[in-house]
Wavefront OBJ file of the C-alpha trace (Angstrom):
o trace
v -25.912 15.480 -13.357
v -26.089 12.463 -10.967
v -22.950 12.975 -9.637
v -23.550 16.270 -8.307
v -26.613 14.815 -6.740
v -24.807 11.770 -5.234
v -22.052 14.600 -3.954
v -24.599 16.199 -2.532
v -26.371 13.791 -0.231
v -23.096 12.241 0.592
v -21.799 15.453 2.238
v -24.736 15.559 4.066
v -23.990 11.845 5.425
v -20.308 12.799 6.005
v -19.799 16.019 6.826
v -16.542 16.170 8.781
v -15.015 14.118 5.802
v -15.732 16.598 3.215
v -14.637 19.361 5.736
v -11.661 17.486 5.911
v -11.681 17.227 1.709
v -11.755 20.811 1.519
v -8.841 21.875 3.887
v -6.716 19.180 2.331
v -7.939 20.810 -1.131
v -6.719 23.965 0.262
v -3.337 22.944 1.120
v -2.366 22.513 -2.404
v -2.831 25.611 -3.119
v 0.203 26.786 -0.445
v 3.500 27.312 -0.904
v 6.216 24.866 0.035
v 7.613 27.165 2.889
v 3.816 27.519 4.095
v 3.381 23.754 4.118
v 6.938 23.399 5.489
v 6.248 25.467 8.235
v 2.988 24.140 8.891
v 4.457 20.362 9.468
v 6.915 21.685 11.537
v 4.256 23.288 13.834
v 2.105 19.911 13.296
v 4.953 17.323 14.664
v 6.449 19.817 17.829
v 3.084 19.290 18.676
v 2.069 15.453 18.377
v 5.798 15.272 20.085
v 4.696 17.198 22.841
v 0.845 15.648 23.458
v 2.456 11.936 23.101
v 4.964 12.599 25.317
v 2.397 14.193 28.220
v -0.392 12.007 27.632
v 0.402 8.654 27.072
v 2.169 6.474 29.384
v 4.732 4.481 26.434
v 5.902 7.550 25.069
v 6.331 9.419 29.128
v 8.539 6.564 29.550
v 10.015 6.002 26.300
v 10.935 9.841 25.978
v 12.611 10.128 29.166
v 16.045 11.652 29.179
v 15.742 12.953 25.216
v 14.627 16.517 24.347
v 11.367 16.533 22.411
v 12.617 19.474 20.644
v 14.922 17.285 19.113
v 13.032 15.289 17.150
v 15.749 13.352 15.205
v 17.401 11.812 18.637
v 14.146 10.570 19.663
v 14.666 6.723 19.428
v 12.708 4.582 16.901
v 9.455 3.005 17.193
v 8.765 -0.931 16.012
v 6.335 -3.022 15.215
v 7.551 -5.539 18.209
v 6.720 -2.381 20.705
v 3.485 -1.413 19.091
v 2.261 -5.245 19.451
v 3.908 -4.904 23.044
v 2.941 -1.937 24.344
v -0.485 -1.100 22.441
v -2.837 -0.064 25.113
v 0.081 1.990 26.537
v -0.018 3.788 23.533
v -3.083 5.468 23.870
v -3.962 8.641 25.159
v -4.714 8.586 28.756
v -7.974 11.436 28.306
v -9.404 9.570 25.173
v -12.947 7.580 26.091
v -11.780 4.460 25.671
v -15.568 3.486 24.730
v -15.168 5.001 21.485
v -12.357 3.129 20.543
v -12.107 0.468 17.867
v -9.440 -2.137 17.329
v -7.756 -2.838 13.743
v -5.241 -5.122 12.171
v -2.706 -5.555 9.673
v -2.383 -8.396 7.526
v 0.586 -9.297 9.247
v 2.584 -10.054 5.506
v 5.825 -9.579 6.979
v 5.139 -12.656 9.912
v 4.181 -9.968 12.622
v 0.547 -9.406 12.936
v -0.307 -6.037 14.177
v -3.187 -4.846 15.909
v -4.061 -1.103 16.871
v -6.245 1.315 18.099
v -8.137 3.704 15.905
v -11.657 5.708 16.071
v -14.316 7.465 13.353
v -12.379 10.021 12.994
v -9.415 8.608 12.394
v -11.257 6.749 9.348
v -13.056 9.858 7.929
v -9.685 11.956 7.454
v -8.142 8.981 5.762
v -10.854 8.898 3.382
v -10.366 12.501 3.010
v -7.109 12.055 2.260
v -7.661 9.218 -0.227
v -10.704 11.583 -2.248
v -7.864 14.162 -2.631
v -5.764 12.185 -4.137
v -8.198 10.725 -5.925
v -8.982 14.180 -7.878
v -5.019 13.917 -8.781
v -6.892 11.751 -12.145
v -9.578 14.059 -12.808
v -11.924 12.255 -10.502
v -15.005 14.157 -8.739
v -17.119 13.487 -5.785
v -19.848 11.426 -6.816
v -18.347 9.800 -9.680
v -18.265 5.718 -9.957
v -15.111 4.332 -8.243
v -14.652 -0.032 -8.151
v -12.374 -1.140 -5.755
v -10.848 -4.717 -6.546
v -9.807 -5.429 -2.401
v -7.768 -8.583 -1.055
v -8.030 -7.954 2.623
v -10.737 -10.283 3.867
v -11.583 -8.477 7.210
v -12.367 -5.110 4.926
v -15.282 -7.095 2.879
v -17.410 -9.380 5.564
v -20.566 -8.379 3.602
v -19.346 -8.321 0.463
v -19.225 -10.991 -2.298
v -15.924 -12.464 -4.134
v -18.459 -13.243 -7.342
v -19.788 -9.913 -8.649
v -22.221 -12.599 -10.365
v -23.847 -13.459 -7.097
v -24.720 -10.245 -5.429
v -25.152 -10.392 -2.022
v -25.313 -7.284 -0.058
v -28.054 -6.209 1.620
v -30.679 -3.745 0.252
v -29.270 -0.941 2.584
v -25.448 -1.863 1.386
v -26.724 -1.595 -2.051
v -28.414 1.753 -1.744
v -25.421 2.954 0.168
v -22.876 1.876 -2.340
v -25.211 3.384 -5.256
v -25.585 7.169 -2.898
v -21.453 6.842 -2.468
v -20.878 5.398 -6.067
v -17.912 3.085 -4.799
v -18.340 -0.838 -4.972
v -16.062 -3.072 -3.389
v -15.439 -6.579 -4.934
v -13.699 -9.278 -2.827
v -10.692 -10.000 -4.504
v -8.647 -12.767 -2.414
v -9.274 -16.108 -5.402
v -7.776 -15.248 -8.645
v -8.785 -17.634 -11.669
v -9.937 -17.257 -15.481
v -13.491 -17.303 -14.529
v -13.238 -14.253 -11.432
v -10.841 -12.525 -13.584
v -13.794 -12.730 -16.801
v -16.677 -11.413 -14.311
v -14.602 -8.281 -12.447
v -13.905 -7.644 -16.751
v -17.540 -7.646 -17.229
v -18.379 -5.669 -13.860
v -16.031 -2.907 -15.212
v -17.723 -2.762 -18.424
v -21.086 -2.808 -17.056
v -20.300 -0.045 -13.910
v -18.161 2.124 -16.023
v -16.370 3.027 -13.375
v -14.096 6.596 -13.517
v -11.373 4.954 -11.003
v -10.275 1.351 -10.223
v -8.258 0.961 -7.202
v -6.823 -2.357 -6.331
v -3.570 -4.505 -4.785
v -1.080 -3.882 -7.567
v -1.049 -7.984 -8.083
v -4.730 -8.241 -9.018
v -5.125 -4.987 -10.906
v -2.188 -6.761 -13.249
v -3.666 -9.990 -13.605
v -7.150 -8.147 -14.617
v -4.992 -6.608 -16.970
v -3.571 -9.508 -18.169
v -6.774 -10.861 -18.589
v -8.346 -7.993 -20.448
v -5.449 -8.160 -22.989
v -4.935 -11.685 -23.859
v -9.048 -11.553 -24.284
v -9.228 -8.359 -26.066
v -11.937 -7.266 -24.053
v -12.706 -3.710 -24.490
v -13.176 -1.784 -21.342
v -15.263 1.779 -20.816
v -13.786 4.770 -21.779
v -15.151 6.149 -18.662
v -11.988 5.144 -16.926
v -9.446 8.522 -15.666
v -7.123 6.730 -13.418
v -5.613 3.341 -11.903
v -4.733 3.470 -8.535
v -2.294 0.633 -7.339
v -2.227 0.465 -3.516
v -0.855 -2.098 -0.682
v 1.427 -3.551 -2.656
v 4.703 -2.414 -4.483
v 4.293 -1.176 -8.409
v 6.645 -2.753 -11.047
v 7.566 -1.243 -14.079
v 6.430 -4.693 -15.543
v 2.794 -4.299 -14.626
v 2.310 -0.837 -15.170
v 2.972 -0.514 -18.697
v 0.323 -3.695 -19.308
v -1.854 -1.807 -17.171
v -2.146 1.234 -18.424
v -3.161 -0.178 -22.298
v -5.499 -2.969 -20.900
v -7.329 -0.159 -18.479
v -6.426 2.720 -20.981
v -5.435 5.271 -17.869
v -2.840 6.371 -16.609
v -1.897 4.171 -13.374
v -1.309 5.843 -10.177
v 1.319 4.450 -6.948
v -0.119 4.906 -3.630
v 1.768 4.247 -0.483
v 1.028 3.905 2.658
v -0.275 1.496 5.655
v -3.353 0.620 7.825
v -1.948 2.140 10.699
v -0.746 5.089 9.168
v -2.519 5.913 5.327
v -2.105 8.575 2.869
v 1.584 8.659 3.391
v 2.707 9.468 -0.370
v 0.677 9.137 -3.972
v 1.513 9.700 -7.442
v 0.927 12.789 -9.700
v 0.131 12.923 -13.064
v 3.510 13.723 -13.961
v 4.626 10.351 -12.796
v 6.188 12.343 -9.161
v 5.472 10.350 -5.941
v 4.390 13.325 -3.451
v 4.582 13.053 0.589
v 1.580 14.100 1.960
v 3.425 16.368 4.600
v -0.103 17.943 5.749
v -0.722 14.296 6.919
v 2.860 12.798 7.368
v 6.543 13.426 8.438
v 8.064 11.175 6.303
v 12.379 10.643 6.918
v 14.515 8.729 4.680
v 17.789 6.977 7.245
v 20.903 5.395 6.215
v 20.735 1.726 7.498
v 22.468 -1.830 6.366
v 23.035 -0.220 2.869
v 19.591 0.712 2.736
v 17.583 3.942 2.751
v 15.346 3.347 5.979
v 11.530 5.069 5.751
v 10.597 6.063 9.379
v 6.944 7.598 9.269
v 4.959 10.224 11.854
v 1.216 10.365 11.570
v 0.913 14.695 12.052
v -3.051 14.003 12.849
v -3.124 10.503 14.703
v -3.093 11.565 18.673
v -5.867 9.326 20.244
v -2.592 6.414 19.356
v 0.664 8.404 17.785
v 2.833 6.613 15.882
v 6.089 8.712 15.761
v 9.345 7.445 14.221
v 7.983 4.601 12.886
v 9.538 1.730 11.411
v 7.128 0.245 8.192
v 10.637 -1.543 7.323
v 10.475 0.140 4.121
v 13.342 1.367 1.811
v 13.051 4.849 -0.084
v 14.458 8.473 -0.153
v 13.617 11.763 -0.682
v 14.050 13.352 -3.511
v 14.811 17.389 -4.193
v 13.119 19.858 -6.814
v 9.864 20.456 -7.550
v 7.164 18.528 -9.410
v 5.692 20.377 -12.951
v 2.618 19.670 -11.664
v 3.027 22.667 -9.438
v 1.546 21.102 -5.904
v 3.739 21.852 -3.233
v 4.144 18.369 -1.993
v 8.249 17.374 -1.484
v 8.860 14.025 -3.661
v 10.047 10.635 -2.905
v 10.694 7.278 -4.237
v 10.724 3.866 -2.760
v 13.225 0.947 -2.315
v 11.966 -2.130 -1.363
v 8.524 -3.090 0.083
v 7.803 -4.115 3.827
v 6.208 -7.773 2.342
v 8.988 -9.254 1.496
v 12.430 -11.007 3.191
v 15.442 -10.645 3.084
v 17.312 -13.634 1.712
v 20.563 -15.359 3.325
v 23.546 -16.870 1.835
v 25.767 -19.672 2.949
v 28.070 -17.686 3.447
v 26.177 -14.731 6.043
v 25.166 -12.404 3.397
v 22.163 -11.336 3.098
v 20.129 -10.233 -0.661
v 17.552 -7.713 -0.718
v 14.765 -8.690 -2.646
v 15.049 -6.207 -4.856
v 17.821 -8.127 -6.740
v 14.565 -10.622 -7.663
v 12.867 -8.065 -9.136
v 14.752 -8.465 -12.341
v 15.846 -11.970 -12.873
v 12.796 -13.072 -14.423
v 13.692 -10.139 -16.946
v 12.755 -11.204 -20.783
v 11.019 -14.032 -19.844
v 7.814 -14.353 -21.253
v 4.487 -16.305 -20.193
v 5.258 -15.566 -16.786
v 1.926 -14.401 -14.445
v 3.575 -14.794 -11.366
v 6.138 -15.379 -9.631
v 7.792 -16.306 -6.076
v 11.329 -17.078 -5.044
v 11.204 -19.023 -1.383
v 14.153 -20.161 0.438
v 13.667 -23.120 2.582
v 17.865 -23.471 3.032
v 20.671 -21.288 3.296
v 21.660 -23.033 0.040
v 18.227 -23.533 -1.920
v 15.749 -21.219 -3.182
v 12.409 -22.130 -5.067
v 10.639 -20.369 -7.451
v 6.800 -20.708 -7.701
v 5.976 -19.770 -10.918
v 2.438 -19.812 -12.909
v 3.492 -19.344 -16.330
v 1.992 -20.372 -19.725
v 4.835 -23.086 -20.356
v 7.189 -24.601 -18.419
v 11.062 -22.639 -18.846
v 12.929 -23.786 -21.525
v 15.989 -25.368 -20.845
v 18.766 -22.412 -22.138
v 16.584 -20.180 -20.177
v 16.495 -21.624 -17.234
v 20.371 -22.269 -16.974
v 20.451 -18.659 -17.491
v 18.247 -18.010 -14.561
v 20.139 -20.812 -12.749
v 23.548 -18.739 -13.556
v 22.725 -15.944 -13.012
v 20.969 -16.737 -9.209
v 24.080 -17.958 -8.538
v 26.628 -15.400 -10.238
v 23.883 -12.830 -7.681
v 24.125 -14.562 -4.488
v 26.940 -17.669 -3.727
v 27.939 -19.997 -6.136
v 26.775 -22.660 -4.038
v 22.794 -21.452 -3.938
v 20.352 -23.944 -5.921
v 17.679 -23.060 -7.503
v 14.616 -25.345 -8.067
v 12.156 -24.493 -9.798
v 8.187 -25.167 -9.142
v 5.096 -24.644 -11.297
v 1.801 -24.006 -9.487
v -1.889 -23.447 -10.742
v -1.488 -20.382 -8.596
v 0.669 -18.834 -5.343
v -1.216 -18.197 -2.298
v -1.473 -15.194 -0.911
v -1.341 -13.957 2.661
v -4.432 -13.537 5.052
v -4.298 -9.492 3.544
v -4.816 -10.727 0.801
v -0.825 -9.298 -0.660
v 1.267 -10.780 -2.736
v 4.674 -11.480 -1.660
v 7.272 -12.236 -4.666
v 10.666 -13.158 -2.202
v 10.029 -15.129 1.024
v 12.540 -16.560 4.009
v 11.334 -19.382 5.798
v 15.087 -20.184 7.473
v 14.568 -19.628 11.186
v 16.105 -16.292 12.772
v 19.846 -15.547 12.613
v 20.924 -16.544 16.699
v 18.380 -19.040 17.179
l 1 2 3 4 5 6 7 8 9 10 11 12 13 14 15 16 17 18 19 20 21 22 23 24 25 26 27 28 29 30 31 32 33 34 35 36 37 38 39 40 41 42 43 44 45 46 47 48 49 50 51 52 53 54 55 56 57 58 59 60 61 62 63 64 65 66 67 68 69 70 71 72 73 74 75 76 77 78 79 80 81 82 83 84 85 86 87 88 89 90 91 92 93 94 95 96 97 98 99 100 101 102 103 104 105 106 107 108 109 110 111 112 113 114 115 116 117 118 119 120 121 122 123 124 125 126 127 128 129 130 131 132 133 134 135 136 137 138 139 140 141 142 143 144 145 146 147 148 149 150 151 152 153 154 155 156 157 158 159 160 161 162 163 164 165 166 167 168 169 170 171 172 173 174 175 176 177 178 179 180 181 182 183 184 185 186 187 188 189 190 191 192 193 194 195 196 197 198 199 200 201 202 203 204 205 206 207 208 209 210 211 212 213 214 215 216 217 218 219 220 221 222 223 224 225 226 227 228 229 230 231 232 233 234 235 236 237 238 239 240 241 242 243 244 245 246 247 248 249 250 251 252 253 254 255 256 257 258 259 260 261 262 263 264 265 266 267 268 269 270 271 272 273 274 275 276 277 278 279 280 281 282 283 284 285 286 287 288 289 290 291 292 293 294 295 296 297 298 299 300 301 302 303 304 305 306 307 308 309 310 311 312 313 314 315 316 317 318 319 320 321 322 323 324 325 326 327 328 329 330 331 332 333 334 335 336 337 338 339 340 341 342 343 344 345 346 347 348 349 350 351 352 353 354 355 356 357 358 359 360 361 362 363 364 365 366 367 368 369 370 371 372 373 374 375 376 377 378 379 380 381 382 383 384 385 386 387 388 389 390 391 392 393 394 395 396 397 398 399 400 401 402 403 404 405 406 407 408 409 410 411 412 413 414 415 416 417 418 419 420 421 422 423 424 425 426 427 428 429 430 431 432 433 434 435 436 437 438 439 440
């Protein structure tokens, strides 16, 4: 079949990321104790080689045990954009080196230091989890992508094709095509329906925002998409239970949460079974009480040209006991809230999570998206693109209960736009805080 053919030639392109593939394959079939104790071997030592070979974490670790790994203090974004070349190890040629960034959707741009290999395990990882929906090597995978720097060569308008001959034959050997997906309207939304139906893709991977207005689109058209479709996966941005439901009978497969980050991927992914797994070959993932909040705190196990240890995404989640039917040995999780949004303030010093947001809009109808902004401790406004404006009962319920959430003296006004922009990564952010910083 072509795929096996496609398979074929690309292991011959990529070898060390299908020797990757297979030891990651491998792991599944472990035990929990044998992964358990393999992690534990895996972090003493990226401990141990950050603390002798780079100058931050020589300095940074002074005075604490490294044995101790839960006393060693956090890492933040502020010291990573600080202290980057620091970071590095001090016997790594810094010629092969190559510099990446974050979107910077939480207002603090990150840049960081990475190299081929770095890239070739994550897409290792990703394949693996990929085969979680039934996918093989060499089937057709579309990627809808909102990150501009990712997609230089490639066009927004799958109507205008515009990558070069040797992109094209590329894409065709790897069967993956990448469609820039920054502009959302009726028209983009029609064409990426018509480029699924033509490419028959077996996985779509996308931000969770645009893979639910695709889906939105696909039902209020009644398009029929390919049954050639196994899985959804629904990365970069948080998954609500209001898009995945829509999303799983426009696309007609299952949909599948990834999580994880530029600087340190392949963090978690879900199972069949609807389980989010840690991927503790790859990751040491901790869940930390903090502000009434269950801090994430990440260590990338196979990241030592730049280790990130102990650090802070600013995400909420925990970890979960028991095992998964699905019978991979992978511990479980579940999040809280996602690193690209704010925290909101009160007049009177509190401050809401965003998750309380999440639901307000709950039993509305017509809405396709949504924002809540606040420009003063006392006002928030909501962006919304919906079919209709609110109705008046409706919105005095929203109105109530804002205020019944928050302080009674919090306005809410509310704004209808053609559509909400979203950030240079391309994300959508649904709860935003443009008041200055607290002590300022």
């Amino acid at each position: 079949m072509l795929h096996h053919l496609r398979h074929a030639i690309d292991r011959r392109r990529y070898p060390q990321r299908f020797a990757w593939l297979d030891d990651c394959l491998r792991t599944e079939s472990q035990s929990r104790e044998q992964l358990a104790a393999r992690q534990r071997q895996a972090l003493a030592a990226i401990v141990a080689h950050a603390a002798a070979h780079t100058p931050f974490y020589r300095a940074k670790y002074a005075g604490f045990d490294p044995q101790d790994f839960e006393a060693l203090p956090i890492l933040t974004k502020p010291e990573v954009m600080a202290q980057r070349d620091a970071m590095v190890d001090e016997s790594f040629d810094r010629g092969r080196l190559r510099i990446a960034h974050t979107g910077g959707s939480t207002g603090q741009p990150l840049a960081y230091y990475y190299h081929r290999e770095k890239h070739e395990l994550m897409r290792a990882g990703m394949m693996r989890s990929y085969q979680w929906c039934g996918w093989r090597p060499g089937e057709p995978i579309l990627n809808l992508w909102g990150a501009r720097q990712d997609l230089k060569a490639s066009p927004a308008d799958p109507g205008r094709d515009g990558r070069p001959w040797r992109k094209r034959l590329s894409d065709w050997v790897s069967a993956e095509r990448t469609i820039g997906a920054w502009e959302l309207d009726e028209a983009r939304l029609d064409a990426w329906a018509r480029l699924v139906q033509s490419y028959r893709p077996v996985l779509l991977q996308g931000y969770a925002s645009i893979l639910a207005e695709l889906a939105r689109h696909v039902l209020e058209h009644r398009l029929r998409l390919p049954r050639s479709l196994r899985g959804v996966y629904a990365t970069a941005e948080v998954l609500y239970d209001r898009q995945r439901e829509p999303m799983e009978r426009a696309f007609g497969a299952k949909v599948y949460n990834q999580y994880g980050c530029r600087e340190v991927p392949n963090i978690a992914v879900e199972c069949p079974h609807g389980n989010q797994h840690v991927l503790t070959d790859m990751v040491h993932l901790e869940s930390i009480p903090q502000d009434g909040e269950d801090l994430l705190l990440v260590t990338s196990l196979t990241n030592r040209v730049m280790p990130f240890i102990r650090y802070r995404l600013g995400d909420a989640g925990r970890l979960k006991p028991g095992d998964c039917p699905c019978g991979r040995p992978f511990p479980l999780m579940e999040m809280g809230q996602c690193r690209s949004n704010d925290l909101l303030r009160t007049p009177g010093g509190r401050r809401i999570y965003p998750s309380f947001f999440i639901h307000l809009l709950d039993g509305l109808s017509g809405i396709r998206q949504f924002q809540f902004v606040q420009e003063a401790a006392d006002r928030i406004t909501l962006h919304l693109v919906a079919a209709q404006p609110l109705e008046p009962d409706p919105l005095a319920a929203l109105q109530r209960r804002l205020r019944d959430g928050t302080d009674p003296a919090m306005t809410l006004e509310v704004r209808y736009l053609e559509a909400i922009p979203r950030t240079a990564s391309g994300k959508h952010r649904f709860v935003l805080c443009n008041l200055p910083p607290q002590g300022s």
